[in-house]
Each structure stands twice: as structure tokens, then as C-alpha cells.
C-alpha positions in Angstrom: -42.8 -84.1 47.1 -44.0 -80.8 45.5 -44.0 -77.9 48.4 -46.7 -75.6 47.9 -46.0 -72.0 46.4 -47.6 -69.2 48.7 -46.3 -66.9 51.5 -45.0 -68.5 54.6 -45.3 -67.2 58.3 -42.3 -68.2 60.6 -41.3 -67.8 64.2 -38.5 -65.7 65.7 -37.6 -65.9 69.3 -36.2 -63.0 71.1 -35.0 -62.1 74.7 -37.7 -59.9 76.1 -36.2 -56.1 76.0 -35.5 -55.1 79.7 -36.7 -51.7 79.4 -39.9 -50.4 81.4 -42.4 -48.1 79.7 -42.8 -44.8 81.4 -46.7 -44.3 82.7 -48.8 -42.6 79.8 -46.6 -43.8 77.3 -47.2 -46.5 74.5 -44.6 -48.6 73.6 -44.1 -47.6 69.5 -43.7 -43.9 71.6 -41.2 -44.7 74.1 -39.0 -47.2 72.0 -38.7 -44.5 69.3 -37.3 -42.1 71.5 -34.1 -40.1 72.8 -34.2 -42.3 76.1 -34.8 -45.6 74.3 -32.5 -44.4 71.2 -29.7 -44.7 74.0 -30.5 -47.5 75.6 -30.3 -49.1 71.8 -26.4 -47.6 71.5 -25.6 -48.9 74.6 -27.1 -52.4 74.6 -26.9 -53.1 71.4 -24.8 -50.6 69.1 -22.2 -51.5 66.8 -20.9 -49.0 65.5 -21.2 -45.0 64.9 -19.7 -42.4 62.9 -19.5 -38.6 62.7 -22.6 -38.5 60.0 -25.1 -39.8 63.1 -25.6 -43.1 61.4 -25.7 -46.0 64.0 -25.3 -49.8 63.0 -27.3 -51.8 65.5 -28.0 -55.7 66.6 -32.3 -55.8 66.2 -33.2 -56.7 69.4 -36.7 -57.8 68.0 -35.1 -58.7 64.9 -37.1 -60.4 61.8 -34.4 -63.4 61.6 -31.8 -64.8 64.1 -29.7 -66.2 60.8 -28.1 -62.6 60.1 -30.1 -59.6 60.8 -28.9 -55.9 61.9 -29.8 -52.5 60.5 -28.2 -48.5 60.2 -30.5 -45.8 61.7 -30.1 -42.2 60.9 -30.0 -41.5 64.7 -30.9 -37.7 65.0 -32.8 -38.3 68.3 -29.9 -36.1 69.7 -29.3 -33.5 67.1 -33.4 -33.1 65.9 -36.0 -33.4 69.0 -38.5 -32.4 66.8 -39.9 -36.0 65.4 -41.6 -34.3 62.4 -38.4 -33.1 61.9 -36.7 -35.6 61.3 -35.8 -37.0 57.8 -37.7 -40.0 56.9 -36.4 -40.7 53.7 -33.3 -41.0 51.6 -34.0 -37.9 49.1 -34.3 -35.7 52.4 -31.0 -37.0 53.7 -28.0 -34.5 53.3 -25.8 -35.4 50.3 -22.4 -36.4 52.4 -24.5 -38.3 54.9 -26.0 -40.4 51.5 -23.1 -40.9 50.2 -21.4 -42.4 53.7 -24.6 -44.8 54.1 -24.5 -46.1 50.8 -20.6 -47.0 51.4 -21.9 -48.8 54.6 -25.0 -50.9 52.6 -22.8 -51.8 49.7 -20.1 -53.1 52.2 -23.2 -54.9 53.9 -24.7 -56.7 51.3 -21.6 -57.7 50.1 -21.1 -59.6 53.1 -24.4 -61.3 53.1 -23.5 -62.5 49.7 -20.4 -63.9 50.6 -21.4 -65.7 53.6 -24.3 -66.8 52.2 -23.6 -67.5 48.2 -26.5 -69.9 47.0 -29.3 -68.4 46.8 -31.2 -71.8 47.1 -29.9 -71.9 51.0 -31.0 -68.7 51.8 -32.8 -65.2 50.9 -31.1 -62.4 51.2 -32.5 -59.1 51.4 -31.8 -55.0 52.3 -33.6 -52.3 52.3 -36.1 -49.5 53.9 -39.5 -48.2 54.0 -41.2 -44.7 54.7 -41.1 -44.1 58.4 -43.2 -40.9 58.5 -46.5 -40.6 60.1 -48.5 -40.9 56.9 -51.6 -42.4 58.2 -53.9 -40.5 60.4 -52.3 -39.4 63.7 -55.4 -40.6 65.7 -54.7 -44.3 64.4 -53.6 -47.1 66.8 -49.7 -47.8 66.0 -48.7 -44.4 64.4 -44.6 -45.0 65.0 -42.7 -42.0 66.5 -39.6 -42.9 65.3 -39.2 -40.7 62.5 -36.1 -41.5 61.6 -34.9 -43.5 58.7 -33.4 -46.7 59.3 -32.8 -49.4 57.0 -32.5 -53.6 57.4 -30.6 -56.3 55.8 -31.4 -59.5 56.7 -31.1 -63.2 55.5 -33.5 -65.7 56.2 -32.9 -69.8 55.8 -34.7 -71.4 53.3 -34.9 -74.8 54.6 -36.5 -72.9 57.7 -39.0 -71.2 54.8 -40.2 -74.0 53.0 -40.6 -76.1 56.3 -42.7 -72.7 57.6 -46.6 -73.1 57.8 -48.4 -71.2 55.1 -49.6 -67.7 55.9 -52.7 -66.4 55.4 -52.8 -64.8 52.1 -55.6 -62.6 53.2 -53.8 -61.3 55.9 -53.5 -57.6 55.1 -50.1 -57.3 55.9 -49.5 -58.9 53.1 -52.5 -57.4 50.7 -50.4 -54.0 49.2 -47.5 -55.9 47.3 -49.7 -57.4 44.3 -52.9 -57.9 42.8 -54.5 -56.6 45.9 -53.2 -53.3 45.8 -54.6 -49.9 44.1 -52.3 -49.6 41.8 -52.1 -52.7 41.0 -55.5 -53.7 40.0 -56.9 -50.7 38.2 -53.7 -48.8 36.9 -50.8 -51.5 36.4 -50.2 -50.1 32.9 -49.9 -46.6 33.7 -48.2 -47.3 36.8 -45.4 -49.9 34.9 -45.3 -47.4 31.9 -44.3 -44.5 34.1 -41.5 -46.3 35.5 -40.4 -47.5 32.3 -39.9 -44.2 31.3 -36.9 -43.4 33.5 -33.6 -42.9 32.8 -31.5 -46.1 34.1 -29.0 -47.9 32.5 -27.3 -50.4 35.6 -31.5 -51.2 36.6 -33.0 -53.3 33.7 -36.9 -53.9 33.9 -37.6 -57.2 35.3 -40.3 -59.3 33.1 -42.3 -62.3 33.2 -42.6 -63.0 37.2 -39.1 -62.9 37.0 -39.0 -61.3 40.2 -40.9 -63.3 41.9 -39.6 -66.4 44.4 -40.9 -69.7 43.7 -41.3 -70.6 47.4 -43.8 -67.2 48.2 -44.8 -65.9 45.1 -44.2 -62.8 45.8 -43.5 -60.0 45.2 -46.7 -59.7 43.1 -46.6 -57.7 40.3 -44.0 -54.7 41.7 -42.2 -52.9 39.2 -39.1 -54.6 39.8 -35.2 -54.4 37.8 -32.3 -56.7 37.7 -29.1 -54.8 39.0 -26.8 -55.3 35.7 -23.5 -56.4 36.9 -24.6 -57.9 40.4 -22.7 -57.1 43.0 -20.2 -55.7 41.8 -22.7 -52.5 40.9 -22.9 -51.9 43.6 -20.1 -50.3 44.2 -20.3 -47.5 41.5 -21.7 -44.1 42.1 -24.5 -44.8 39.1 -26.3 -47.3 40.9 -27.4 -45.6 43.9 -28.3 -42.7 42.0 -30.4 -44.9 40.1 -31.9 -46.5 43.3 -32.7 -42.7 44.2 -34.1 -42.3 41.2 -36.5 -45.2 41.4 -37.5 -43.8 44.7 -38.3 -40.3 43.5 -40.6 -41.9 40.7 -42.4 -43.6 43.3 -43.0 -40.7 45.0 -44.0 -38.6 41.8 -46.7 -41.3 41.0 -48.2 -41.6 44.7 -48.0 -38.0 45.1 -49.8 -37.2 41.9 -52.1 -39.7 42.2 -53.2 -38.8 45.8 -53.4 -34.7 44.7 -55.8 -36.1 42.4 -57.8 -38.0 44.6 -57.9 -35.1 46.9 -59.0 -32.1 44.3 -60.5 -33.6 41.2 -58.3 -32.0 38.5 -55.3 -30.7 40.5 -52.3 -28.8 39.7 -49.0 -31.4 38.8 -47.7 -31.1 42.8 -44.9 -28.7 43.8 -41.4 -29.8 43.4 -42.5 -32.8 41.3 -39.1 -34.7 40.2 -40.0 -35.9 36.7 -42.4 -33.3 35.7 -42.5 -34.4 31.7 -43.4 -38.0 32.4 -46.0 -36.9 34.8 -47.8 -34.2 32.7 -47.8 -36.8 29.9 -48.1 -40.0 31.1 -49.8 -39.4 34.1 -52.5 -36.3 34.1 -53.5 -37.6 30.6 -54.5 -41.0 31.2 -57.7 -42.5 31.4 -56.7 -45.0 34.1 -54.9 -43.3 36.5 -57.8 -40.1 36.4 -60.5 -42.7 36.5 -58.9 -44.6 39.4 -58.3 -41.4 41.5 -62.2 -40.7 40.8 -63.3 -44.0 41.9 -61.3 -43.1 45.4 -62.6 -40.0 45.7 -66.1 -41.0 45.5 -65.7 -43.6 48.1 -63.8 -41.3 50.4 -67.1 -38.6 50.0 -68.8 -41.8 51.9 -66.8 -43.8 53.7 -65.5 -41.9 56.9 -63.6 -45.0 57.9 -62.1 -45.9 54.5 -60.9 -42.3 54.0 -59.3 -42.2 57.1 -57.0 -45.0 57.0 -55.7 -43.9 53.7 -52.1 -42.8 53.7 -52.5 -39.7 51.4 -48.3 -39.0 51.6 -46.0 -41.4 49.7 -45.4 -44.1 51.6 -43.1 -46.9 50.3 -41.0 -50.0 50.9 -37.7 -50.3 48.5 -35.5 -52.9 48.7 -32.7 -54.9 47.2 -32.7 -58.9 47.2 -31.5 -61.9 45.8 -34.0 -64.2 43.4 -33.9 -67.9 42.6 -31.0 -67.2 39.8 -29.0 -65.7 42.3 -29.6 -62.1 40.8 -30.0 -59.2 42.3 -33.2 -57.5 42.2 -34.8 -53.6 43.3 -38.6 -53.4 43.5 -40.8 -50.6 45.0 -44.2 -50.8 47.1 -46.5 -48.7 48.8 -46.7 -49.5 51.9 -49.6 -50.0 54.2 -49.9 -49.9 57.7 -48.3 -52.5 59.8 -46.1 -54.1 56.9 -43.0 -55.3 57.5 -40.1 -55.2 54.5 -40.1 -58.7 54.6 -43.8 -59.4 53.5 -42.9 -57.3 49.9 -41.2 -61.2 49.2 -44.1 -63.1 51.1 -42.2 -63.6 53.9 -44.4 -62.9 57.3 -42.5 -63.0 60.8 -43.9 -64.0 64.0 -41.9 -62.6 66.7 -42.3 -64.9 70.3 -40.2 -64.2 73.5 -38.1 -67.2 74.3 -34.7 -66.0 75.8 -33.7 -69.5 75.7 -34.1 -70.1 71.9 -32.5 -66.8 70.8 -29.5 -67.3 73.2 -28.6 -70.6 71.0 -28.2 -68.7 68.2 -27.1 -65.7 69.5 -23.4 -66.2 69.5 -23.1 -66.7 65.8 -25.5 -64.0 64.8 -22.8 -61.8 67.1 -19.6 -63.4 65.5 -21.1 -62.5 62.0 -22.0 -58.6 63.3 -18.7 -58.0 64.3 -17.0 -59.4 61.4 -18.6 -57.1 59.3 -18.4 -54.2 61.4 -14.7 -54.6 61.2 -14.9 -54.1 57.7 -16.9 -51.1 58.2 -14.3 -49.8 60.1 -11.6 -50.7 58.0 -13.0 -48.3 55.6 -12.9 -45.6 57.8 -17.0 -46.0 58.1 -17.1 -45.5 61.7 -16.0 -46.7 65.2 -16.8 -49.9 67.1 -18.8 -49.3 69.8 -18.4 -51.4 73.4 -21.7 -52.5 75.2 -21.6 -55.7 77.6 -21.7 -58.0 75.4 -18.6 -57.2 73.0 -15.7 -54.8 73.0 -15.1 -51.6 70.9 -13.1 -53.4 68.1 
């Protein structure tokens, strides 16, 4: 029997969070802040460390196979949300440097638990958390502060999950759909191209893409030379930045464009030759940003849901081969990491169906928080459900 290639929707049950909502609030506000940010250490932390980075069971989590994620937790230290960073290149270099310990430690452990890549995905990674989209907009997240997920999913639960709708716009910004995508894919894959990285090789040929989804659709995307194993080198999260910072050098470019027909290359731009060359001379990319601008002269409604400050998912995941794979997307609002690989998460409260599979999701968090704190990566922290170590 042939199973049908195309993005898959799945439920996840989860035990309703026992937390009321103050009067006045909405919930993306009050879960995002100090108050909540303490209930989540105490009901469901992990594990801390000196550099504010929190390890943390998802209480709504995406999958009940394996499924946790760090936070840079400066509720306590910033109370200005727009002060927070929201991104990796704003985070302080010895802060970096501890969190990338902690996700290569991470997805190692996915990887070991769960080798064949046939039996189950296996993804990690992040997206922009800021407030990029109008502030007036329904679902504007105050949380402000970046957090990353690693999660694996089974596949024999994907491939027996109902098709999703592939219209669903959730899903729209990954591929052929998206802006870049469909009027500037040349410019847009050229650019990338033109960065200096040498442990990221250019993916080519959809061989990025899962058979089971299809996606992701048409990302940039690059093998990670030397699989796991690169991951633990210096080299290849610099390179990871540095994929990061193109993105934002493309969307940021692209956007001051749209903005002010003929605009200055932005401030602080990070790869300043490949933007003045590739970028501000080519047809596609200036014709593109024209095309926007026109329709945001008369469309009130299109203009305002555009988000006109980089906005990205980034992550790191396994493909059918059982290589390891980075790609980069804009991201929309409402996305979830998981729809960059077609993957679309319906999240249902029923305590009694997460409680059966709670107690190995738990035995797997702690095993690997111990090896987080074997490495001198932080402290275990006690809640009522397990001890401090």
C-alpha cells in the first residue's frame, strides 16, 4: 500500500495547566510572564544554571514521545519584555556558548535513543519570538524571550496521522507559497550560497525534504558534514550563527526596500558585500519589493499583517538518510517549528491520555538532564513530581 506524500496533522493530549488567568489578561500575556515564568520552574523545571537558561518539561508540548525545551529565562533579571533578547545573535557571548554545550548534549541524546530515522523524526531548534507583527493583532506573544525545542515525533504515529490541509496557512510560509520563494528563489538561494561555511554543505535536489510530508519546500537547507559528531566543534555553531545572520541580512534588506523604494543597505548589515552586490542589484529582489510596496499603498489589511522585522524559524533535523540537516524560514504568524517539516500538531486536553505516557517522557528528561549536569551545565531542579538529581 503506497501512503500518500503530504503534511500530516496529529493529536497531542495534555493535562489541562492548573493556572487561573488574572481578570483583564489574555492568556499568551499571562503565560509569558514573571508569575507564570515561576510557576513553569516550579512545576515543571529541570534544570537551571548561573547564565538564566532553564531546561523545562512543555506542558503543552508538540509530542509526548520526547519533547522539552531551554528558555533564556530573564523574566527576573529584564521586566522590560521589549527588552528582552529574542534571538541568538543578541545573546551575550558566554551565555551562547553555555547553550550550545546544552543543545549539542541534547540532540545527541535524541539520536541515541532514537537511531533510525525511519522510526522517528527528530528535530531542534527555534524561531523569532519578538513582537514582529502589528501590536494591535490578536495573538502578539509577550514572551519575549528566546527559547528553543527539541522534539521527536513517531513515525508510525505520522504516516497513520490524517492529512492536513495543505492550504492551511500555518503551513503556507515554508515553500512554494512563500514570498521569497515564488518570485525571488534565485536571489534568495544565491545569497546564501555565497557564505562562508565549510561543516554546512548546500543541500540539493529535494534532498531535504521527507518523503512522508514533503516538506520543507524549497528552504535553503545544508547537510551538517560530519553528523553528529559536528556538533560538537566550535565551527559549527558559528556557522549556524552565520546562517542566521544571512537570513536576517536578506529579510532586513528586503523589507527596507519595500518600505522606501531605493533605500540605504540597513545599519549594521552583517554581510555588507554580498548584499550590495547580490542583493540591491538584482532585478528580482528590487522588482519583488516593488510589487509589495504597491499592494501595501492599497491594501490596509495586507500591509498590516506583514511582519516588516526578520522573523525566522531555524532548525536542525534528521532526513530519511539519517543525515542531519539546518534549514531557515520566515516565519508567519501562528507557525509552529514543527510545520517547517509538514508536521501540524493538534493539541486536545485529556489528562488521562498524557498521564500514560507520561512516565517515560519523564524517565527520558531526567536521564538527560543528568548528563547536563554531569558537564557542569547546571543544577537539577526538584518540583513534585521528581527530585533535584
Amino acid at each position: 500500500m503506497t501512503i500518500q506524500t503530504g503534511p500530516r496533522e496529529i493529536i497531542t493530549p495534555f493535562r489541562p495547566i492548573p493556572l487561573d488567568v488574572p481578570e483583564g489578561m489574555k492568556p499568551n500575556e499571562f503565560f509569558n510572564s514573571a508569575e507564570n515564568l515561576n510557576d513553569l520552574v516550579n512545576n515543571n523545571g529541570l534544570l537551571r544554571n548561573p547564565e538564566n537558561l532553564l531546561l523545562y518539561r512543555k506542558a503543552l508540548g508538540h509530542s509526548n514521545e520526547f519533547d522539552t525545551s531551554i528558555i533564556y529565562n530573564t523574566s527576573q533579571v529584564i521586566l522590560d519584555p521589549l527588552g528582552r533578547p529574542v534571538r541568538r545573535t543578541q545573546v551575550p557571548d558566554n551565555v551562547r556558548h553555555v547553550w550550545n554545550r546544552m543543545n549539542q548534549i541534547l540532540i545527541e541524546f535524541m539520536l541515541e535513543k532514537y537511531p533510525d530515522p525511519k522510526s522517528h523524526l527528530v528535530l531542534a531548534g527555534e524561531a523569532s519570538l519578538d513582537a514582529t507583527w502589528p501590536l494591535t493583532s490578536p495573538g502578539v506573544p509577550s514572551i519575549r524571550m528566546l527559547h528553543n525545542h527539541f522534539i521527536v515525533f513517531d513515525m508510525e504515529e505520522l504516516r497513520g496521522a490524517k492529512l492536513a490541509d495543505p492550504d492551511n496557512p500555518n503551513l503556507t510560509d515554508g515553500g512554494q507559497h512563500s514570498l521569497f520563494e515564488k518570485y525571488m528563489s534565485e536571489v534568495y538561494h544565491r545569497f546564501f550560497n555565497s557564505l562562508n561555511l565549510d561543516i554546512l554543505k548546500p543541500v540539493v535536489n529535494g534532498g531535504s525534504q521527507l518523503a512522508l510530508t514533503g516538506y520543507p519546500h524549497g528552504l535553503p537547507s545544508w547537510e551538517i558534514v560530519g553528523g553528529v559528531s559536528a556538533l560538537k566543534e566550535i565551527r559549527f555553531w558559528k556557522e549556524y550563527d552565520e546562517v542566521l545572520k544571512g537570513f536576517i541580512d536578506f529579510y532586513r534588506t528586503f523589507f527596507s526596500q519595500v518600505s522606501t523604494r531605493n533605500a540605504p543597505m540597513p545599519k549594521d548589515t552583517y554581510f555588507p558585500d554580498q548584499v550590495e552586490n547580490i542583493l540591491l542589484f538584482n532585478n528580482d529582489f528590487l522588482k519583488t519589493a516593488k510589487k509589495v510596496r504597491d499592494r501595501c499603498i492599497t491594501d490596509a489589511k495586507y500591509a498590516n499583517d506583514l511582519r516588516w522585522k526578520p522573523a525566522f524559524k531555524q532548525l536542525i533535523y534528521r532526513n530519511d538518510e539519517g543525515k542531519l540537516v539546518v534549514t531557515i524560514s520566515q516565519n508567519s504568524i501562528g507557525n509552529a517549528i514543527t510545520e517547517l517539516l509538514g508536521v501540524v500538531v493538534n493539541r486536545k486536553p485529556d489528562a488521562a491520555a498524557y498521564e500514560k505516557k507520561e512516565p517515560q517522557l519523564i524517565e527520558k528528561l531526567l536521564e538527560v538532564r543528568q548528563r547536563l549536569i554531569e558537564a557542569d551545565l547546571g543544577e537539577g531542579i526538584k518540583t513534585s513530581d521528581w527530585p533535584a538529581s
